[in-house]
Structure formats: C-alpha cells, structure tokens
C-alpha positions in Angstrom: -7.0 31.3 -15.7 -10.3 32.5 -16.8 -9.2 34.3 -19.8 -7.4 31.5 -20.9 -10.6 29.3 -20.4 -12.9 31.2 -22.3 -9.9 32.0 -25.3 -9.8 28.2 -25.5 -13.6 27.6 -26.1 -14.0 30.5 -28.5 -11.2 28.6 -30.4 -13.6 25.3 -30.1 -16.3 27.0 -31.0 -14.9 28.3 -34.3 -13.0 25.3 -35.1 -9.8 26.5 -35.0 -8.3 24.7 -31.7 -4.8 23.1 -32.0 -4.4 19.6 -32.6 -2.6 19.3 -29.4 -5.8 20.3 -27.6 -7.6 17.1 -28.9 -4.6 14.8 -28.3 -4.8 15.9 -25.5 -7.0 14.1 -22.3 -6.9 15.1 -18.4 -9.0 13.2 -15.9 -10.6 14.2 -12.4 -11.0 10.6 -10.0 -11.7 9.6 -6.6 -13.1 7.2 -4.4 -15.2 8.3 -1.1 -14.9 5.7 1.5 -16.8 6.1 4.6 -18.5 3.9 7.6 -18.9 2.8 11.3 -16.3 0.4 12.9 -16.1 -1.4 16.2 -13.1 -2.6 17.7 -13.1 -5.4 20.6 -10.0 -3.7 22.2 -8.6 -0.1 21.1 -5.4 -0.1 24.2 -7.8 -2.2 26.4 -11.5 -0.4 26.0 -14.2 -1.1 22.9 -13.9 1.6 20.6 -16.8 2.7 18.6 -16.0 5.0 15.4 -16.3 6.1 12.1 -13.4 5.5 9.4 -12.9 6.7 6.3 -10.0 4.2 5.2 -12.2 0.5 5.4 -11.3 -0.4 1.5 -8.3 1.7 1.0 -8.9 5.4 1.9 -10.8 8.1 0.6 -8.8 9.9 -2.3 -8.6 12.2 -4.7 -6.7 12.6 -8.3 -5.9 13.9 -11.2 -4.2 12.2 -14.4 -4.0 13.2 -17.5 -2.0 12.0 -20.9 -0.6 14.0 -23.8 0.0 12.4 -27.5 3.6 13.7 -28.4 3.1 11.5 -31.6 4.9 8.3 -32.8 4.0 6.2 -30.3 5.2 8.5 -27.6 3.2 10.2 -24.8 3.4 12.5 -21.8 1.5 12.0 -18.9 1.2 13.2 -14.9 -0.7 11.8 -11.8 -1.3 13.7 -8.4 -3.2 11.6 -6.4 -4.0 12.9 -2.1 -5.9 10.7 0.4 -8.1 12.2 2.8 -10.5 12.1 5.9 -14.0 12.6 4.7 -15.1 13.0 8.5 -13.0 15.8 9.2 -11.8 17.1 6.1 -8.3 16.7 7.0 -5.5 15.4 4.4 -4.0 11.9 5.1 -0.4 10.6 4.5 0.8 12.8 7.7 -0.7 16.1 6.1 1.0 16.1 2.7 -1.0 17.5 -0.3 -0.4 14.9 -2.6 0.6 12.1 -0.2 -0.4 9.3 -1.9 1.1 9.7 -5.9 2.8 12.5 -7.2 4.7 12.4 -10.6 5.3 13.3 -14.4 6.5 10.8 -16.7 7.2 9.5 -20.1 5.4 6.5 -22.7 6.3 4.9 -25.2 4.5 2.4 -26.9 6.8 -0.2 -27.9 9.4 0.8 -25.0 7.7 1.4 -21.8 7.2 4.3 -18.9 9.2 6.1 -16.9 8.1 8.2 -14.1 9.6 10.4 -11.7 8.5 11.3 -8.3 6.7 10.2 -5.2 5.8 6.7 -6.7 4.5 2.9 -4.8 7.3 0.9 -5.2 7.1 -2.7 -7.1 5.8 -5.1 -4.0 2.9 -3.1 -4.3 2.5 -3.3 -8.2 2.8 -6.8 -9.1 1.8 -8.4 -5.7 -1.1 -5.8 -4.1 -3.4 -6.6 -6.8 -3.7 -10.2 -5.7 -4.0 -9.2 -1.7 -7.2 -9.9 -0.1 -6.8 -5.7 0.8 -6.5 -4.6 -2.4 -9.8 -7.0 -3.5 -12.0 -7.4 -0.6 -10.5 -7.4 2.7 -9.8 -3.6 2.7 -6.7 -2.4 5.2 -8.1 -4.3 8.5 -7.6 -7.3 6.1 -4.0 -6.8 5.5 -0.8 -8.3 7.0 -0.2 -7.4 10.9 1.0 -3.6 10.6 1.2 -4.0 6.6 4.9 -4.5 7.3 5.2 -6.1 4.5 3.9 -3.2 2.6 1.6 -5.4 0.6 -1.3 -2.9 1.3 0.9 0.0 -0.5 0.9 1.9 3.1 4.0 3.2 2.5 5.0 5.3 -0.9 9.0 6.2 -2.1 10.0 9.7 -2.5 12.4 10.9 -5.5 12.2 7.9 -7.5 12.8 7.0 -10.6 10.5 4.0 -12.1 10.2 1.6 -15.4 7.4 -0.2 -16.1 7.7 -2.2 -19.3 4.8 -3.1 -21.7 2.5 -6.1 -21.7 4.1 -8.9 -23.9 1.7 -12.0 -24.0 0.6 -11.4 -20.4 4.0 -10.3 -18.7 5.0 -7.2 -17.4 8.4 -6.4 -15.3 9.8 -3.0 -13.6 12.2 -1.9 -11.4 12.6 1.9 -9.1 15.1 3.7 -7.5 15.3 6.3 -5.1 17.6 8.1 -4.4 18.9 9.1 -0.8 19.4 12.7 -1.1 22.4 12.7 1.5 25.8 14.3 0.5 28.5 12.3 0.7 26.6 8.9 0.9 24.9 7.9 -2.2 23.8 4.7 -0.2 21.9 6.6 3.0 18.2 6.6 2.2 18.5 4.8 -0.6 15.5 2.9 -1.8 15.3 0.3 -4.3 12.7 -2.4 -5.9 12.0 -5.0 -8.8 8.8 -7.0 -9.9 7.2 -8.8 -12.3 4.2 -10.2 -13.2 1.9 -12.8 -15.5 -1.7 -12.5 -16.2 -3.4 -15.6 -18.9 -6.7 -16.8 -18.5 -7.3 -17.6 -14.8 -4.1 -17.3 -13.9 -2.3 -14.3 -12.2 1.1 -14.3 -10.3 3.3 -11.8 -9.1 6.8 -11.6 -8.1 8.5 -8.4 -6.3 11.8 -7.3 -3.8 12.2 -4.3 -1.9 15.5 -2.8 -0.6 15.5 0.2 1.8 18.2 1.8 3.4 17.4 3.8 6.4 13.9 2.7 6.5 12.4 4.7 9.4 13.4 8.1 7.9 13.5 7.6 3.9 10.1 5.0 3.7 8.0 4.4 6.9 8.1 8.8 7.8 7.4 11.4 5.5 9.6 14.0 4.5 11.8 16.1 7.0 11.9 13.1 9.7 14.9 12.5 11.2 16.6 9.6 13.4 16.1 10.9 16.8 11.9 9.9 16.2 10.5 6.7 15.8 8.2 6.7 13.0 6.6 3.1 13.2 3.2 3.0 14.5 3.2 -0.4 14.8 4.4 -3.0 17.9 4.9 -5.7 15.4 8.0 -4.0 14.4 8.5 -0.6 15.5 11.0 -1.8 18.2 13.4 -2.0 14.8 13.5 1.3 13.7 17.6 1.2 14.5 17.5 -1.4 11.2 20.3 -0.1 8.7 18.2 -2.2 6.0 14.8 -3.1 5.6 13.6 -6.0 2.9 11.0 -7.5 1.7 10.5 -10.3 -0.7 7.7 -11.3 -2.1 5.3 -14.2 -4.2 1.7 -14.6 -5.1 -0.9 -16.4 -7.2 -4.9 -16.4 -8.2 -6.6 -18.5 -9.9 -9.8 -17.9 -11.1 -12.6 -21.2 -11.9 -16.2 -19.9 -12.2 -17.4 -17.5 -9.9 -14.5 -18.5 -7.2 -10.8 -17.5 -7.0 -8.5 -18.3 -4.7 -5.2 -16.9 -3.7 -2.0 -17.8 -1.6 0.6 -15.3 -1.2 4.1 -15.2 0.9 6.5 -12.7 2.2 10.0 -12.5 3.6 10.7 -9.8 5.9 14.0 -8.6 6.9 15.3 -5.6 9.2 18.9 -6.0 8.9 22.2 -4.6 11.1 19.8 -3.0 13.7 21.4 -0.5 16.8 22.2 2.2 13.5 20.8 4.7 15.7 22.9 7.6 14.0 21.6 7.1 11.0 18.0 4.6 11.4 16.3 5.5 14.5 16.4 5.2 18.1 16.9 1.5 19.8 15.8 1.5 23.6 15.8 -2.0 23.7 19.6 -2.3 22.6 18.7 -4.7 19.6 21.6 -6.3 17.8 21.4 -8.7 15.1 19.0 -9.3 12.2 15.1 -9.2 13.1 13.1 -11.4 10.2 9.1 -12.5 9.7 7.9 -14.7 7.3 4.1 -14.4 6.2 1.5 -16.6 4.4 -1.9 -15.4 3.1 -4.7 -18.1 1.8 -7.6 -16.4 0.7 -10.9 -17.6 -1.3 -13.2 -15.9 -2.8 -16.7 -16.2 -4.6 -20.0 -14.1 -6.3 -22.7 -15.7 -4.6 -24.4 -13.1 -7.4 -23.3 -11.2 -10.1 -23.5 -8.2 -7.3 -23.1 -10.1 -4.0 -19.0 -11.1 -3.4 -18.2 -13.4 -0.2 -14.6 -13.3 1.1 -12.5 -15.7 3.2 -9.0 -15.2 4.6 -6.6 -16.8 6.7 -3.2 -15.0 7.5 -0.2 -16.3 9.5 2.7 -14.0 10.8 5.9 -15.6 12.5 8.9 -13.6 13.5 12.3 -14.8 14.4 13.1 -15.0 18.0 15.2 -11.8 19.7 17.7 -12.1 22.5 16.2 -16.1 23.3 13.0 -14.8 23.5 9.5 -16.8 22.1 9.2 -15.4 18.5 5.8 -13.5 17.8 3.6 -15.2 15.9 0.2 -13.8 14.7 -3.2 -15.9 13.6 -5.6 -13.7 11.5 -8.9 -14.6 9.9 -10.8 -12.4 7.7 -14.7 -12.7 6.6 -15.9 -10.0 4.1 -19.1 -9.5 1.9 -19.6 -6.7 -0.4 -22.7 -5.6 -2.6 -22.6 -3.8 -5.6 -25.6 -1.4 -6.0 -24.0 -0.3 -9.4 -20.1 -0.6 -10.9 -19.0 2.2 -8.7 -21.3 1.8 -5.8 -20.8 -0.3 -3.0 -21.8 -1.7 0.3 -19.4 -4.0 3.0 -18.8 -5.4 5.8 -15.7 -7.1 6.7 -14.6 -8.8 10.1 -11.2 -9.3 11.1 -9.9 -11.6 14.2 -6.4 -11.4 15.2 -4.6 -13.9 18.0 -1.0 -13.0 19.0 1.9 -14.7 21.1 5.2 -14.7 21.8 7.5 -11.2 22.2 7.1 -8.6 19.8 9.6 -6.3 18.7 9.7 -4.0 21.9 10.7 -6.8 23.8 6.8 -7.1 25.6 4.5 -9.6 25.5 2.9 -9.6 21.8 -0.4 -7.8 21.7 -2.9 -8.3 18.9 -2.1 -5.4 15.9 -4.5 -5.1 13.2 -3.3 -2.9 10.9 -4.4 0.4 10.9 -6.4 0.5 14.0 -5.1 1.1 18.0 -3.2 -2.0 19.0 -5.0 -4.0 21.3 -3.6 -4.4 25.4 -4.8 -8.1 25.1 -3.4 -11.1 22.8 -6.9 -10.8 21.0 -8.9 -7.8 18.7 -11.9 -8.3 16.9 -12.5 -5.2 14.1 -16.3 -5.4 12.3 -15.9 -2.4 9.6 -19.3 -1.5 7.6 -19.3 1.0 5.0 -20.6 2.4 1.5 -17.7 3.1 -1.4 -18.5 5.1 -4.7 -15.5 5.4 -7.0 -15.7 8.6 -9.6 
C-alpha cells in the first residue's frame, strides 16, 4: 500500500497521473455524538448515563465517486455507527452496520445500488421526522416501529433511486430472501416518492417484509427460535409472517418556522408463524395493527438558536378483547449552533402509555432506544455536543 502511495504522487508530482485519478473523488465523514442523559424510570429506578446516540449515533464513513464518462459514474459507501464511550461498534457488532454498498449513476437515468441499504420509508419520509431534524432518536415514534428513524437497515438489496425532475424523486428496493426453495421467505420490499418546491416538502413510502424478526429487526445469522425485538410496543409479534408499514408526510416552511404532520400505518400480519418468524408465548392469532400521527413545529429563535415542539400519538388495535395500547408523547428540543458542524442540545421527551401492549401486560411507557419504563410514565432529558466531519 505504501509503494503504491508514493508511485502515485511521484506521478503527481511529474504531471503524468492518469485522467482517471482526477475524475476520480473519495471522501472520509463522520459525526461524533456524545452527552449525559437522565431517565425518570430505566425498569423502575432513575438512570443516569452517558449516550452516544442523542441525534442519531456516532458514525463513521467513507464514499467515494468515479467519472466513467458520458454521464455515467461509479460510486461506493461504507458507513459503521459506533460507541464513542466505549469504543465498541454498534448495529449488534457489525463493521459496517449502518450502509454498505457499490452502485451505479447515471445522469439522465438514475442509481442503482446493491447491498446493505435503508429502505424507502426512511428516504422520502425520515427527512421530514422531528428525529431526523431535531428531536434526535428519544424523539421518534414508540420503539421506532415504524422505522421512520431508519433503525433498522435491509440486507442484499437491490435499490433505484430516480433523478430530480422539477422537485420529484421516486424509488423502489428489493431484497432478497436468500432461502432455497422460497423466493418469498425473508423477502423485503419498499417504494417512495417524494416532492420538494419552495416551502413545501412531502413524502410518500411502503414497506413490505416477510419474516421480519429474522430478515429486518436482527442482523445476520438470527434465526426464529430468538426474539429479536427490543421493544414491548411490539415485540410480543415477532411470530408475524408480514410486517408493513405505510407511510405520509409534509413541511412547510414560512419564515423562520416550519411545521410538520406525518402518519403511519403499521401492520404485523398472519402472526403464530413461529417456524419461520419467531417465537409466540402469548399464542397470538390474527392481525396486530397501530396507527401513528406526528405534529411537530419548529422555529430559529436566531440564525444559530432552533426551538423544537412535538406531539406524537400511538394507538394499536385491540388483541384477544383486550384495551388497545395507546401512547401520548411530547417532545421539547433546542439546539445551538456554535458553527455549521458544531452543535449543542438538549431535548426532553415525555411518554404516557395505556391499555395492553403486545405481550399481553399492562402497557409500560417505551421511548425508543432507552430501557422501557416499569410505570405508564418516562421522562428522558438528553444533553449533548455533535460535530459533523
């Protein structure tokens, strides 16, 4: 590797490098994420820690592009999250957890990629998430089971994303299931599409997953007889044969302010697949479903000081007779900007729940990513500094 580094700037130096060389671009990105948090009620004590995951996660990348000429280009991301606390990779250990694939552009045409990807829920409507802006993951949907926060990525997928014509984009990914015999096992599929004009943004996205505790919610090598869903809001439905998600959102932008409403359709369908899905203590039967609704404002108090306001509303179905879970969350945030990549937060999430959840208990409160609380209530305050590279 050396020799090959110091052959290619003697070539600079004496002019003589290959045109492909200056067509040629790759890039070295990151975000470090890091802060205190306090939690009301971690499995019924107050919890006192430090996370690195407050506004989406520590990470690393690389991406690069390569001019192949007439329009067309090549071009790679490998992307891993990461624990700055401890070091320690995130996505359950894998070393490129978050993104990992090669792909073709072209201009006129679009791109296709292949490889571990976010599907198209996460394209066209995470951008206009209170997570994804201000809210960080404490400020996403109960257990992000929507996947509206992109906690969840596809393996072995194939993805289009078309070009930008007067504002609107569209795409579409499969996966496939990598099971001999059943080309519908683990199978993995999504749309979206998107406008942006002026102040207006909206987005538009389904998600289809066969198999869902094994092929999207674990990570590779999982199998059936585990339940891989951290969450109580709806890890009692890991037996699900199908998981679905359909989703809708708008901003609009006037002055400094924006405000946003956004709504999701959740659907584990044909549960008690325990050969194939995941285990079922409960003996679920049926079709499990939870609608969401986010409204959201926000506004720049100063060109560097953002205030955020959230209010989120989860309601499931009801199971076996049972009072459906519902969940109340509201979300206060303020960020300062002590340069474009430099950052300081707070953000303060309150979560009330009711009902049964999906193991058949009494519903606890469940914001996502932190312990579930023993109570109906959780209060999170997350403070932290962010510098993007």
């Amino acid at each position: 590797m050396k020799i090959r580094l110091a052959m290619f700037s003697t070539a600079l130096a004496m002019g003589i490098a290959a045109p492909v060389f200056a067509q040629s671009s790759v890039e070295i990105y990151g975000i470090i994420d890091e802060g205190p948090e306090y939690s009301s009620n971690a499995g019924g004590h107050p919890l006192y820690s430090i996370t690195t995951a407050a506004q989406g996660g520590s990470r690393l990348g690389f991406r690069g592009t390569e001019d192949l000429g007439g329009g067309l280009k090549a071009l790679f991301r490998l992307e891993n999250g990461y624990d700055l606390g401890t070091g320690k990779l995130g996505q359950g250990g894998l070393m490129f957890g978050r993104q990992a694939y090669v792909g073709l552009e072209a201009s006129h045409y679009g791109t296709v990629t292949l490889g571990r990807q976010y599907d198209d829920i996460v394209d066209f409507i995470g951008p206009l998430t209170v997570g994804d802006q201000w809210g960080g993951t404490i400020g996403s949907h109960p257990g992000d089971l929507d996947n509206f926060d992109n906690s969840f990525r596809t393996n072995n997928s194939v993805k289009y994303a078309s070009p930008n014509y007067g504002g609107i984009s569209f795409g579409g990914m499969y996966s496939f299931g990598g099971i001999a015999g059943d080309t519908s096992a683990n199978r993995v599929w999504s749309m979206g599409a998107g406008y942006t004009g002026g102040p207006l943004q909206l987005g538009l996205g389904y998600l289809n997953v066969r198999n869902s505790n094994v092929s999207f919610f674990g990570n590779s090598g999982v199998t059936a007889t585990t339940n891989n869903i951290a969450s109580p809001v709806y890890s009692g439905y890991a037996s699900a044969t199908t998981y679905e998600v359909f989703g809708a959102g708008v901003n609009y932008t006037f002055g400094p302010a924006l405000v946003g409403l956004l709504y999701s359709n959740i659907r584990f369908l044909s549960l008690n697949n325990t050969a194939q899905s995941g285990p079922n203590p409960n003996h679920l039967d049926g079709d499990a479903a939870f609608n969401d609704v986010e409204v959201s404002f926000r506004y720049h108090l100063t060109s560097a000081l953002l205030l955020g306001l959230e209010y989120n509303y989860t309601r499931g179905n009801s199971m076996n007779g049972q009072d459906p879970a519902q969940y109340h969350q509201g979300t206060l945030g303020l960020d300062y900007f002590l340069s474009k990549r430099t950052d300081l937060y707070v953000v303060v999430a309150y979560q009330k729940a009711s009902g049964v959840d999906s193991t058949g208990k009494a519903a606890v409160a469940s914001i996502n990513t932190v312990t579930p609380s023993s109570s109906d209530r959780q209060t999170i305050v997350s403070l932290g500094y962010r510098h993007k590279f």
